[in-house]
N, C-alpha and C positions, 0 to 999 in steps of 0.2 A: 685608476691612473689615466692620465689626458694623454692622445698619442699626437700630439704635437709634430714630435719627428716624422709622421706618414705627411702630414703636408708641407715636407717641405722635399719630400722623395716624388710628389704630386706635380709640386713646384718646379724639380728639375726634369719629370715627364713631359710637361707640359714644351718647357725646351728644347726637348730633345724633338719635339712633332715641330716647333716652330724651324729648329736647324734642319728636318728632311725636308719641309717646304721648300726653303731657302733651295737646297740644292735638287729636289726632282726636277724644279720648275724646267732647268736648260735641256733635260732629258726629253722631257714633253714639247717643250718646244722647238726642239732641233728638228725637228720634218720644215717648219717654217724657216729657221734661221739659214736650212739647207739651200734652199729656194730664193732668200733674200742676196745670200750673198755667193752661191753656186759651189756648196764645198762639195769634196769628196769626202768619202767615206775614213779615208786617213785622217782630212783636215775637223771632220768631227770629233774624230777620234780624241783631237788636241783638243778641241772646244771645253768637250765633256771632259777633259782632267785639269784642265787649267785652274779649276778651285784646289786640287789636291797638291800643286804644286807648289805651293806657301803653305796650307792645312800637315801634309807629311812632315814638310820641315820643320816649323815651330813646334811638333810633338815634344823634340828631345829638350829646350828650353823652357819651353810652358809647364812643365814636371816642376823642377826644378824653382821658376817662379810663383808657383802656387804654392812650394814648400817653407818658400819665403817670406811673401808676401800673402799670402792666403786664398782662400775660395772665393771671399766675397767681393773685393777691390778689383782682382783679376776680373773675374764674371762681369762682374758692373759693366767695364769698361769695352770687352767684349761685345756686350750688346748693343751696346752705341754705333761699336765699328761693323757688326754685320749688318745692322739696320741700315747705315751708310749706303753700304755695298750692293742693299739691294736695290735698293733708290738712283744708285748710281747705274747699275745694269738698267732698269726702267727709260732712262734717256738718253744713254749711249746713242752714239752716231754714228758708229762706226764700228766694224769687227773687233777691232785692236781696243778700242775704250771698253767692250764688254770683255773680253780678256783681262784685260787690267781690272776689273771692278766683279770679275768672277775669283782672282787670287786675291783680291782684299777681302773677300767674301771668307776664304781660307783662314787669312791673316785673324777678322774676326772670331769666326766658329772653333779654331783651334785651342782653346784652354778648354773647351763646354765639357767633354768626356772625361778628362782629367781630371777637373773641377767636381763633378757630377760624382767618379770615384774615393777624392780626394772628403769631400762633404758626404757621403754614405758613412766614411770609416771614422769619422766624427760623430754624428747622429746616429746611426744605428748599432745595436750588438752583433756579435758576430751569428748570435744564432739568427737571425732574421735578415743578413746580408742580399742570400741567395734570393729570397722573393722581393727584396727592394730594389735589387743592379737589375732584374729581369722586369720589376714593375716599371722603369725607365728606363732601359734598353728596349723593351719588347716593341716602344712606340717608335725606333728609327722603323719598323716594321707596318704598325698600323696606319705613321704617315704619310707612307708610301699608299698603302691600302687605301684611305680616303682623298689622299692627295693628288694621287694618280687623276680621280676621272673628274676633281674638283676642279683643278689647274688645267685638264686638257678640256672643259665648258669653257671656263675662263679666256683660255687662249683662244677656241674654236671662238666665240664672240667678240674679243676684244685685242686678239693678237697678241702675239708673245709678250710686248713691251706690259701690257694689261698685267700677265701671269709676273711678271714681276714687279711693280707695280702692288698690287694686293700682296704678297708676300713682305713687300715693305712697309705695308701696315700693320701687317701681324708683327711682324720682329719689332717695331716700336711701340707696342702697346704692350708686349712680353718683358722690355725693355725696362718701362714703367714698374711694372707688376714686380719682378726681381727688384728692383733698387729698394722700393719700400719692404720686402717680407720677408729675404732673406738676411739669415744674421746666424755668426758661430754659437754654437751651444752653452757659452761661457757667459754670453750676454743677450741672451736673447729672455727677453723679459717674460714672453707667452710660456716657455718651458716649466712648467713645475721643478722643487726640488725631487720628490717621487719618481718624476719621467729622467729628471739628470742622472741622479745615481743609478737608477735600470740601465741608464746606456753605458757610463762610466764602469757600474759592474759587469757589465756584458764585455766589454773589452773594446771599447772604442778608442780609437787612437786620441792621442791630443792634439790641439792643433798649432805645437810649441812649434818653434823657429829650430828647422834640421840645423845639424853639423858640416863643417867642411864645405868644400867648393862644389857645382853644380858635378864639375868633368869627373871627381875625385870618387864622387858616389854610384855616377854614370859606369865609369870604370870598373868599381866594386860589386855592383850589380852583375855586370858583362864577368866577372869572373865563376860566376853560379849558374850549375848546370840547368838547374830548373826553371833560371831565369831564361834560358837559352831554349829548350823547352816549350814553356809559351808565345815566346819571339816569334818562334820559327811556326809553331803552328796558327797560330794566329792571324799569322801574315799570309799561311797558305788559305787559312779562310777567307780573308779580306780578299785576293784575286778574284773568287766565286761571287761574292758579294758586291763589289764594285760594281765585275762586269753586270750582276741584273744590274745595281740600283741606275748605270746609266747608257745602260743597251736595250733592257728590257723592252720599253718603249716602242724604240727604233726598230728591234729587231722584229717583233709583230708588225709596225706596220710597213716595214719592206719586206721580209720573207714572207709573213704573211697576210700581203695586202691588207692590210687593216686603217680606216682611218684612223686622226689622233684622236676624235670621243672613243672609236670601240677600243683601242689600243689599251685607252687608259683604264677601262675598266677591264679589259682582259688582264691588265698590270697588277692591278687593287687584288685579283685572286691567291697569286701567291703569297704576297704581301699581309694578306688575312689569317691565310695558313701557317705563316710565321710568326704573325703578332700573338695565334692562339695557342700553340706548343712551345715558344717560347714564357710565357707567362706560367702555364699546367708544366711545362715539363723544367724547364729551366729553371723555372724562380721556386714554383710549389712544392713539386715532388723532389729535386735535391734539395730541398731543408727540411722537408720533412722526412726522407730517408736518414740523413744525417743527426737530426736531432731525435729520432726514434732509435740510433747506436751504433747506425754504420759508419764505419770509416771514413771522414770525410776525403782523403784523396785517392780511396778506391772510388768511391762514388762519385768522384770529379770526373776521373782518367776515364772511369766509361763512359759517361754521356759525352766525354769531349770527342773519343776514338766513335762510338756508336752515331753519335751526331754528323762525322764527316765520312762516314759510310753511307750512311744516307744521302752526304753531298753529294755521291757517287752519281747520285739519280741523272745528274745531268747529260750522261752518256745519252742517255733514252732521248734526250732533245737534241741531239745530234746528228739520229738519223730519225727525223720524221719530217714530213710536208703537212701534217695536219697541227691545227693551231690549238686545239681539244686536247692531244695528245701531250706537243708540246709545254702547253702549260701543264699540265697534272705532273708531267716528271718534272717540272721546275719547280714546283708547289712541293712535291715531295724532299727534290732538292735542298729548297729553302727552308723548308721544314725543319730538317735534320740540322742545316748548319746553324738554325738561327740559336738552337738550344746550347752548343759549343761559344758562340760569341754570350752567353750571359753567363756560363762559368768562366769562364777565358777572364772579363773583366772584373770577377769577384775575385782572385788570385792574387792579388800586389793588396788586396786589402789585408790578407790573411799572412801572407810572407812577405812584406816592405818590413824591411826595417824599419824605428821608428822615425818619423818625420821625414819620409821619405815615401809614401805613397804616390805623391803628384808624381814625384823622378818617377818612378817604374813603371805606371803609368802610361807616363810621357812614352819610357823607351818604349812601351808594346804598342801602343795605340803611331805610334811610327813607324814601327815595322807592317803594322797593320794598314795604314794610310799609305805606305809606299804602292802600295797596290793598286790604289785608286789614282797613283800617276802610269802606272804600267799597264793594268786591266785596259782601260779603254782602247790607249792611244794603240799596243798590240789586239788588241779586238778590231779595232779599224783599218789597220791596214792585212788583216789578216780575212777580211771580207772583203775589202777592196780587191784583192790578189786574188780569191776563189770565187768569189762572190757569192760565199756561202758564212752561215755562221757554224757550219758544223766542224772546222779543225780549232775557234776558237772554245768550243764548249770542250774540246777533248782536253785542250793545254789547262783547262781550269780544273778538270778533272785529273791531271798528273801533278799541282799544284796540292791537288786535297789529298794523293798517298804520301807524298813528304810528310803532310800536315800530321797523318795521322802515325806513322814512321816515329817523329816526334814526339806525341804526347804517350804513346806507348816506350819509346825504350828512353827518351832523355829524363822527364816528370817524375822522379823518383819521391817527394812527398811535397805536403803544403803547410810545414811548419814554420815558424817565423825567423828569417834570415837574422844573426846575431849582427847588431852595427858593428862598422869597424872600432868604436872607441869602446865598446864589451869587449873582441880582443885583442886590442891593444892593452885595456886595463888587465886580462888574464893573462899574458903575456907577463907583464911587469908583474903583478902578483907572484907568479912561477918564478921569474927570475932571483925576487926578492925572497923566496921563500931556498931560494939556493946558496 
């Protein structure tokens, strides 16, 4: 049997390294942008979230229009508009027009995670979920890890405009790559009939036209606890994660003197450590725990609760002045949590109702993006104020016992949410039967 469906989980890897590009770049370059236009520490703050300010928001709509409209038209279009974006930042001339062309940067990359979910629970069975969402999750990790000291060369020679710039080549020749190769399972010619029915018997969702209005399902979702559950923890992982993916940087090379070439590759270390327990821990060993008989949402709830235990790590980079130090417990940090973001995003494939993965989706990955408006901008003025980054690393660590709070007492299992028109029709059956 041809495994088709791995290249196109390849396919949305690939994307997901061109989307961390897109967005390290302003982290690496804020020592420069600092300098050019004299910000503080708060107004960085703003810099660095301003992509998440449109990305957070179109979460809850972009669900909902992928459930409509589909993975591949949305995507398409997508890419045109972050490739824009980055083209657009490259020639800005002023603070204000990279602001504006860092939230279209949003406006683009916001379906990509949804989409990326939404096209897993099509093409893949459920038994091989866990190593597909981790085989394309793990790289928001490893593009950090290569992108870090590739983009701070880049900038170090050619100045920030440069780093972005080249990342606008990348996004349009990824741009390309997607319009021609991706295609639904239903028509996509390379597929064997062999490789369709393995997925279709595997339990892959279809990728029929949902029911009901966007808000209506929005709603019905929001009424289940264990949709509530991964919101909440999810989003406490997202604050940890923000804050490295765009302090990191910065915060070596101010706390710890470091230029932006050393910065970037003391970045890349954590970043490494996550891309490689992420993919062994996250994608491997829960499916293969699971499909060897164990309970899949006992083996969920512990790598989610175990993984943000480990968040914990970040205490330890709170109180040190050494940069050795520092990173190890960030690395260990990042470790732990990156294993909770790859089951976290395999959940809405397993419990969406059906035609309704984009929606749910949508609703966590906004809960989860909310964070990337709030991480930063309080990271910055919370060094600005001390001049330290150590009360910001503690608030991200009281962020991670909610999280885990959550996935211990609310996550009660991971079976498939019935749609409301299942009972509505038992509903009437019962009545009729009275």
């Amino acid at each position: 049997m041809k495994k088709h469906r791995w290249s196109i989980v390849f396919l949305i890897a690939v994307g997901v390294v061109v989307n961390y590009f897109d967005r390290i770049n302003m982290s690496i370059a804020m020592p420069l942008l600092q300098k050019e236009f004299n910000l503080t520490a708060g107004q960085m703050g703003i810099f660095l979230s301003a992509f998440a300010w449109s990305y957070a928001l179109l979460q809850l709509p972009i669900g909902p229009l992928l459930d409509k409209i589909g993975v591949k038209w949305v995507t398409r279009v997508a890419t045109v508009i972050w490739t824009v974006a980055c083209l657009l930042t490259a020639v800005a001339n002023g603070w204000g027009l990279i602001i504006l062309s860092r939230v279209l940067l949003g406006v683009g990359e916001a379906p990509f995670f949804p989409s990326a979910a939404k096209a897993v629970s099509h093409w893949v069975p459920r038994q091989e979920r866990g190593k597909a969402i981790a085989a394309y999750d793990s790289q928001s990790k490893l593009s950090n890890a290569i992108g870090a000291p590739i983009l701070a060369l880049i900038v170090t020679e050619w100045g920030w405009r440069g780093g972005f710039l080249a990342t606008a080549i990348l996004s349009f020749i990824y741009a390309i790559v997607y319009w021609i190769w991706y295609r639904e399972p239903h028509e996509d010619e390379r597929l064997t009939k062999e490789e369709y029915d393995y997925i279709v018997q595997g339990g892959s969702q279809s990728s029929e036209e949902v029911k009901g209005s966007a808000m209506e399902n929005i709603r019905y979702l929001l009424t289940k606890r264990k949709v509530w559950a991964v919101f909440i923890g999810f989003a406490a992982y997202g604050y940890s994660w923000f804050l490295f993916l765009t302090w990191l940087p910065g915060y070596l090379a101010t706390e710890m003197n470091m230029s932006i070439l050393k910065s970037g590759w003391y970045s890349a270390i954590p970043w490494i450590v996550g891309t490689i327990t992420e993919i062994v821990i996250g994608g491997w060993l829960v499916d293969r725990l699971i499909n060897k008989g164990y309970n899949r949402t006992r083996v969920s709830k512990f790598f989610l609760v175990i993984g943000m235990v480990f968040g914990l790590s970040i205490i330890g980079a709170a109180f040190t002045h050494s940069a050795n130090v520092a990173v190890f417990w960030i690395s260990t940090a990042l470790g732990g949590l990156v294993v909770t973001s790859a089951v976290a995003y395999s959940i809405p494939t397993f419990i969406a109702p059906k035609g309704t993965v984009g929606t749910l989706t949508g609703l966590l990955t906004f809960g989860n993006n909310s964070m990337a408006i709030v991480a930063p901008i309080t990271t910055g003025f919370i060094v600005q104020a001390t001049g330290s980054f150590m009360y910001a690393f503690l608030l991200a660590a009281a962020f991670l016992v909610i999280g885990i709070l959550s996935y211990t007492f609310l996550l009660t299992d991971l079976d498939p949410i019935e749609s409301k028109e299942s009972i509505l029709l038992e509903e009437k059956e019962l009545t009729l039967e009275k």
